[in-house]
N, C-alpha and C positions, 0 to 999 in steps of 0.2 A: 362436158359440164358447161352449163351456160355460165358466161361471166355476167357479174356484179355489173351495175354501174360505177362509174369512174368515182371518187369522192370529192365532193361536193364543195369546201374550203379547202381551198389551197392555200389559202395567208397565211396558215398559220404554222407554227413549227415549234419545237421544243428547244428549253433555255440554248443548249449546246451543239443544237442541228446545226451545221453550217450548209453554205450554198451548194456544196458540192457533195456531202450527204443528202443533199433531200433531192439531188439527179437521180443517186443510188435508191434510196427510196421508191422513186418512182418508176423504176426500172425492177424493183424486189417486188410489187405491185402485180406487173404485167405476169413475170415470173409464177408469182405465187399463186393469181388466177388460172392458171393455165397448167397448174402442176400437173404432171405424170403419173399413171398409177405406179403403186411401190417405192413411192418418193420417201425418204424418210424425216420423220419431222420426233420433235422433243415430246412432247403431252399429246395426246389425245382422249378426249372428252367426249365418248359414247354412248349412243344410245337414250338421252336426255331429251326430252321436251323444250325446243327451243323456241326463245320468245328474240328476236333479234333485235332488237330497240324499235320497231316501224308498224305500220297497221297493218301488214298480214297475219294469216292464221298460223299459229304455232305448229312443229312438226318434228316426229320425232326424230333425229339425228346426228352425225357427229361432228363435233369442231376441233381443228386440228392446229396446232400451234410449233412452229418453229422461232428462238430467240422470243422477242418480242412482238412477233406479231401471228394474228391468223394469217393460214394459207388456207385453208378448207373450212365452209360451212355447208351442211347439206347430208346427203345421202353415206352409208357406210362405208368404207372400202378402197383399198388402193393406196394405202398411207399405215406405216409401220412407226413404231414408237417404242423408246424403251420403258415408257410409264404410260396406262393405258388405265383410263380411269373412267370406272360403271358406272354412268349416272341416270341409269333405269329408272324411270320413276321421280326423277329432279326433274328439276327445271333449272335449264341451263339460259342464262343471259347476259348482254352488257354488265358491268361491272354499274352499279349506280355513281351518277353525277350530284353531287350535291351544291346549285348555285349561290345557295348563303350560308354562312356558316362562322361561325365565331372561335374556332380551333385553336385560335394560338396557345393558351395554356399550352396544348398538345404537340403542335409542330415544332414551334419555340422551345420547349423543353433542356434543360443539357443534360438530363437522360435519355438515353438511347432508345431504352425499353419503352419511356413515353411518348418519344415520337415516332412509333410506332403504327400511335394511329387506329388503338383497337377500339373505341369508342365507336366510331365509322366504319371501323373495316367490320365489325362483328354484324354491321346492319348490311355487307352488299356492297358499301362503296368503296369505289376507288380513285375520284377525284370530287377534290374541296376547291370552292371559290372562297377566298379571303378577300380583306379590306372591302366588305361592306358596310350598309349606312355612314357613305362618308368618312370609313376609319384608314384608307389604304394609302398607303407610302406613294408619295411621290419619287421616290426612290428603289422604283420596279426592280431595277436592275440588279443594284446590289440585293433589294431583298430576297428574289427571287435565289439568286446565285448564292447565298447565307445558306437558305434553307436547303436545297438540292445539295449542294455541301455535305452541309451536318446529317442528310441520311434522314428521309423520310418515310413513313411506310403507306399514304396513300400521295395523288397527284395533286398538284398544285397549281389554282390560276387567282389571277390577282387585282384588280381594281385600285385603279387610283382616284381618294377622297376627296371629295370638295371638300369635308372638313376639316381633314390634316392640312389641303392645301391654307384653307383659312385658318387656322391656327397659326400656320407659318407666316404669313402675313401680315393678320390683323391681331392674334392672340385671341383672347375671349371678349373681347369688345364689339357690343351691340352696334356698330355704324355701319355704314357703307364705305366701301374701301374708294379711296383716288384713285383716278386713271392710274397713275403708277401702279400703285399695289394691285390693280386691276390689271395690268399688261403683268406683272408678276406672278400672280395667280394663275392667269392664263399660261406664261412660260412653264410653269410646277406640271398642269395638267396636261401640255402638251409636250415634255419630256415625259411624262410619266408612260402617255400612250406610246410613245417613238422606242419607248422602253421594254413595250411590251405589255404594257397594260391590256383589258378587256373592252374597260370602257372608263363613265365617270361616276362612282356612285355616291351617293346625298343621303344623308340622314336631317330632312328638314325639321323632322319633329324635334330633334336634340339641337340644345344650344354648345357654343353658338351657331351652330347652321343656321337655327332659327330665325337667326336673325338678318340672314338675307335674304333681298327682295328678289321676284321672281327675274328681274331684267338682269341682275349677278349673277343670277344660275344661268341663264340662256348665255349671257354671252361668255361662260364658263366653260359651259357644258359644246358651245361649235369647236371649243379647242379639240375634243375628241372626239364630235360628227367627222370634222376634218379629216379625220384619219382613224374612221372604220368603225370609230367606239359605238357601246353600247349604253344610253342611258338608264341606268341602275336606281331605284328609288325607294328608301324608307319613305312615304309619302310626309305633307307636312302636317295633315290632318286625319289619324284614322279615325274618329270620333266626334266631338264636337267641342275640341280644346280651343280653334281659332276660327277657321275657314270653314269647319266641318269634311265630314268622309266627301260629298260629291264635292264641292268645290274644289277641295285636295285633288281628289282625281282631276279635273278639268285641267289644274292649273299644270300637276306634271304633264298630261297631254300638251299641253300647251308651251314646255317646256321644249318636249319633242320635237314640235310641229317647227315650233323659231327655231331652234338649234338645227333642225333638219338629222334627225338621228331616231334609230328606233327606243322605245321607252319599255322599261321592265317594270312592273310592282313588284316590290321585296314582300314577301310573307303577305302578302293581301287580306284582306279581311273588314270584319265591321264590328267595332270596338268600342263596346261600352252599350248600357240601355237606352241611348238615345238614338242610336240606328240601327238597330238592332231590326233587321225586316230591310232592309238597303240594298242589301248583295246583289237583286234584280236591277236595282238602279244603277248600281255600279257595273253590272255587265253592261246595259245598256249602254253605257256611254262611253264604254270599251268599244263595243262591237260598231259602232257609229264611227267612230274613231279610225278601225280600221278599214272600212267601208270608204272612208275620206282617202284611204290612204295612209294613214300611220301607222308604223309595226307597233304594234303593242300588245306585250304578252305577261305574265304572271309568274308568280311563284306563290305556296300557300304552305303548311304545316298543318298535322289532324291535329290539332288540339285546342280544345276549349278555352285554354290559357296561353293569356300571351305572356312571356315572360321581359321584365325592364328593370327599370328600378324605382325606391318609394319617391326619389327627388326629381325623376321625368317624369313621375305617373300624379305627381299630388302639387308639387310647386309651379305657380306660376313662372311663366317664364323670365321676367325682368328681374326675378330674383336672383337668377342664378349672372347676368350678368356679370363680366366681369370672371369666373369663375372660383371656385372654394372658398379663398380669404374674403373675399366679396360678399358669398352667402351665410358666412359665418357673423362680417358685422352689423350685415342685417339682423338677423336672428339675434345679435345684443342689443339693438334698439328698440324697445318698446311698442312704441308706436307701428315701425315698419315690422316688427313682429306680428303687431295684431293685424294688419294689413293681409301679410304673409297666410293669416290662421283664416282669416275669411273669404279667401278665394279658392283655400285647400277644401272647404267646406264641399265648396262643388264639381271640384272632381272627384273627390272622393266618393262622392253620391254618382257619377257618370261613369266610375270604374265599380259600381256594384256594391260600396260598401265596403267597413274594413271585414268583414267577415268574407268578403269577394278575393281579400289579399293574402296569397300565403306567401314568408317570407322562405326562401329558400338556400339563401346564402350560408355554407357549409364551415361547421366551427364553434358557430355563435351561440347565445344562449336560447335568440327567439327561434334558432333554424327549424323545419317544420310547424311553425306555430302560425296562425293568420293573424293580423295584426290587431284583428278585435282581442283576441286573446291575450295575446302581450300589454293590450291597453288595461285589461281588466284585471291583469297581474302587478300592473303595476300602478295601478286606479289614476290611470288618466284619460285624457279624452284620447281617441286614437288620432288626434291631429298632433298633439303632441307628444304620443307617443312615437310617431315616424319620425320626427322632427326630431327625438331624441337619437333615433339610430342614426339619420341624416348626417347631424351632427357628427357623430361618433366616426364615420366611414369619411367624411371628407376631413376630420382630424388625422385621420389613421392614413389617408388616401390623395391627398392634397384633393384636387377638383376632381378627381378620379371616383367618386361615392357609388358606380354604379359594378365598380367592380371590386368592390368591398362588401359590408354586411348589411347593406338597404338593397340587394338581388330580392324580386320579387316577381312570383307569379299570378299574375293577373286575371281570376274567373269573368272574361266579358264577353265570350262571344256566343251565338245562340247557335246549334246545332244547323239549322236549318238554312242558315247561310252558308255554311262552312259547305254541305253539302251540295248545295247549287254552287257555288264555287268551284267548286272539285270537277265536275261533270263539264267543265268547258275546254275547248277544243283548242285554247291556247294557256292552259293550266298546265305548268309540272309543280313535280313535288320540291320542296325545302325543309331545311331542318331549323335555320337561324337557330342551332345548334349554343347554347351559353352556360356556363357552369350555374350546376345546381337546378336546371330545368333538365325532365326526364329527354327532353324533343334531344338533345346533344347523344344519347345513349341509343334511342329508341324509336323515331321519327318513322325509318321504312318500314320496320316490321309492323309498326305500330298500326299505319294506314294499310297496309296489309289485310292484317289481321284483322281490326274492325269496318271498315268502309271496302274490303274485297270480298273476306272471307263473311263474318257476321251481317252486316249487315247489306251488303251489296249495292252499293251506291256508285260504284264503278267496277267492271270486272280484270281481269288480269292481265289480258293485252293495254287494253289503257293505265294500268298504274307500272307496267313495265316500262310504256312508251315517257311516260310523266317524268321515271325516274330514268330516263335513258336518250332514246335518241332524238325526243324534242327540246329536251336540253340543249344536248351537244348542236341543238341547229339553233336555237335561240342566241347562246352565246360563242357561236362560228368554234368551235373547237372542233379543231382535223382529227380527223381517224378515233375520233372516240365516238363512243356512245349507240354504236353498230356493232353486231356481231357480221364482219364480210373479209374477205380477203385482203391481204393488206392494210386490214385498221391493227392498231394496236392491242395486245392481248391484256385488255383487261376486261375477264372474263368470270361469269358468276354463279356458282353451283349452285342451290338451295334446296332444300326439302319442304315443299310445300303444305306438308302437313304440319312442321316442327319450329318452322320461321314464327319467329315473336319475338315482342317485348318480353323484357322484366325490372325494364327500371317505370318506376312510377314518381310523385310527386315528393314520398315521403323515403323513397330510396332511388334517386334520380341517377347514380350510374351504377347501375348493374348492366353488363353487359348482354347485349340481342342473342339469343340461341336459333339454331339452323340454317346457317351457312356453312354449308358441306365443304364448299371451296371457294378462292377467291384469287384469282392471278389477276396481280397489277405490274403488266409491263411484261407480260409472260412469267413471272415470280411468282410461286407461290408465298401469296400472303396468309392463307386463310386454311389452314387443314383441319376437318371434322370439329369445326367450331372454334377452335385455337388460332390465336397466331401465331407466325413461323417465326418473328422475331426479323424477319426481312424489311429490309428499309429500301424499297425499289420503285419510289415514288418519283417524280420529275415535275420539275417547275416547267409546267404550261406557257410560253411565250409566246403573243399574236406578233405577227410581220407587219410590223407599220406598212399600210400602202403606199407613200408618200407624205411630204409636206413636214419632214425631220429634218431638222440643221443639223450639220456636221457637228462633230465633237472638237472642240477647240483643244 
């Protein structure tokens, strides 16, 4: 048997790896390469169409698994099992990476059964990145160690937020932080990475991130070039709210370029009818970019709607200043009211109109209703009819509105971008997964299904590779996202005839059908569409390179 290449990140390791298991690791490796015939191993996975996470030709196969990891991918024969499982006619693959993802309802859970994880695990996957757009704990450590804990049923990696880190700093106030709070901030970011983090990620569009200037993030963001990170980015413009779509690009380039670190777009896209026709320009200045030398790769979602909420997608930014109590005395002020009403005027016309907004927030009375609708129900203008819900959710929610009953999914993107998007060569898939959008339920099957199967805008080695091992190479995670010897066994059955959605906009979690199987960690997670009720997920931890102070 010819061996595998050696794997490619070695930084990295899991929450509980210690030094001295990951020698044994490397030596279970050489081992498992090199096995014997008649070797006996726990699962094996026969006779399946395998797609390995990389750009060869698919072929039919078996993959063989002992404990947690593979030890055989390839040809039949030579390896005994006491579970021996037909997947004739599957397609057998990496487990799916999901790099953004909004999960914690799910992980956080204190039922068991919920964090479980079957949202994701029913679509394939079996590792979620948290804390993006700037939402991730400075406090990697324990978080990580909380969650692997409490028993989760897919993996887990983490990001630490520029915007928690700001929060903790400055609170919601629009200024520029003093050097001090500036060496503070940078201390937050550069434990968080020595802790384990991924990288740094920004949600510039949401306040208050918004309200720092580009020379805060750079010199925020070398606290995690420093040490390996990866810059993570809600851009600050996908539209034409400030800087617009290409400027926004430029500037996180630009972010990259000074911090000296690679740059990611979260969910990429071109948003709203004023750039609509973009996506070319925005490649273009990717591809220039890495031409220069800058890593810079993507992440996107098939869906025409992006989902947010009505107080990021309709209120000016200076409004929310300050955060909830803040936007609430506005809104009693008359004057800064009407202020308020005539600048909603024009986003609401660059996000399509209220007829462009369905609210999707689960409970409520507008839930499924677009917000023309709820205006007309309630004969007001729909500026103030958002304004009423706004209200309502940061009463119920403190400055928290967007995870209350102002959830909204966004009709603004044009088909034809999203498509040219998809086709590029440093494009994988994401879910940016959020309660009450179908994308959390139904994301893989979903691009599947219409952009593989239907309409063929990519075919099936490239959306395996998208949701698999260009992932695991974008954001350095060891031994995942390959099907090879010695990667970890998380591994993915499906029937490619049966693989689909079934949540949509007006029944957003119904769970994905045809996932035959699904091992995360060598556990089965996933039997004939089911889940097993197994929690055998693991907190993903990166090995700081260097440049961590001791623990006092």
């Amino acid at each position: 048997m010819t061996l595998p290449p050696a794997p490619r990140h070695v930084r990295w390791t899991i929450a509980s790896l210690s030094a001295t298991a990951a020698l044994a690791v490397g030596a279970f490796w050489v081992a498992g390469a090199a096995a014997k015939p008649d070797e006996a191993v726990d699962v094996i996975i026969r006779g399946g169409t395998i797609y390995d996470g990389g750009e060869g030709a698919p072929y039919v196969g078996d993959v063989a698994i002992r404990g947690d990891r593979i030890v055989h991918v390839g040809p039949a024969g030579g390896y005994s099992a006491p579970r021996v499982i037909d997947a004739k006619g599957m397609i057998v693959a990496p487990g799916f990476i999901d790099p953004h993802t909004h999960a914690d309802s799910f992980i956080r859970s204190p039922d068991k059964a919920v964090r479980v994880n079957a949202a994701w695990l029913t679509q394939g996957v079996s590792s979620v990145v948290i804390g993006v757009d700037g939402s991730g704990t400075p406090d990697v450590a324990a978080d990580a160690a909380k969650l692997a804990g409490s028993g989760i049923g897919t993996n887990v990696a983490l990001f630490v937020g520029f915007g928690s880190v700001r929060q903790r700093v400055l609170g919601q106030d629009a200024r520029a932080p003093s050097a001090a709070e500036l060496d503070r901030m940078k201390a937050l970011v550069a434990n968080g990475m020595c802790e384990g983090a991924l990288g740094l990620s920004t949600g510039l569009f949401y306040a208050p991130q918004s309200f720092a200037r580009t020379d805060e993030v750079v010199a925020v963001a070398r606290e995690a070039a420093k040490r390996g990170g990866l810059y993570d980015t809600h851009q600050r413009d996908e539209s034409s709210y400030n800087i617009g779509l290409l400027g926004s690009v430029e500037e996180a380039i630009e972010i990259g370029r000074q911090a000296g670190m690679p740059v990611h777009f979260a969910h990429l896209k071109a948003l709203g009818v004023d750039v609509h026709g973009q996506a070319g320009a925005v490649i273009a200045a990717i591809d220039a970019a890495r031409a220069a030398g800058v890593e810079v790769t993507a992440d996107q979602y098939p869906w025409l709607a992006s989902g947010s909420s009505l107080d990021a997608s309709l209120l000016p930014r200076w409004a929310v200043d300050g955060g909830g109590a803040a936007l609430l005395k506005r809104l009693d002020d008359p004057a800064t009211l009407a202020r308020i009403r005539e600048e909603m005027a024009d986003n609401l016309r660059r996000r399509g109109g209220a007829s462009a907004l369905l609210l999707i927030a689960q409970g409520f009375p507008w839930t499924g209703q677009t917000l023309e609708q709820v205006a007309e129900t309630w004969k007001l203008d729909p500026r103030d009819a958002a304004l009423r819900i706004i209200r309502q959710s940061v009463e119920a929610k403190g400055s928290e509105a967007k995870r209350g009953g102002a959830s909204v999914a966004s009709f603004n993107m044009a088909q034809a971008d999203v498509d040219l998007l998809m086709k590029q060569p440093w494009m994988v898939t994401s879910s940016d997964g959020s309660d009450g959008h179908p994308r959390m339920f139904a994301t893989f099957p979903e691009k599947y299904l219409r952009y593989v199967r239907e309409r063929k805008v990519i075919d099936l080695t490239t959306f395996i590779r998208q949701s698999t091992g260009r992932t695991a190479d974008i954001y350095k995670i060891d031994r995942r996202g390959y099907l090879r010897p010695g990667y970890f066994a998380d591994v993915l059955v499906f029937d490619p005839e049966q693989f689909a959605p079934r949540a949509d906009y007006l029944h957003p979690r119904e769970l994905s059908v045809g996932v035959r199987k699904l091992f995360v960690n060598g556990v089965l997670a996933v039997e004939d569409g089911r889940t097993t009720g197994m929690t055998a997920g693991r907190a993903l931890l990166r090995s700081c390179p260097g440049g961590c102070p001791a623990k006092s």
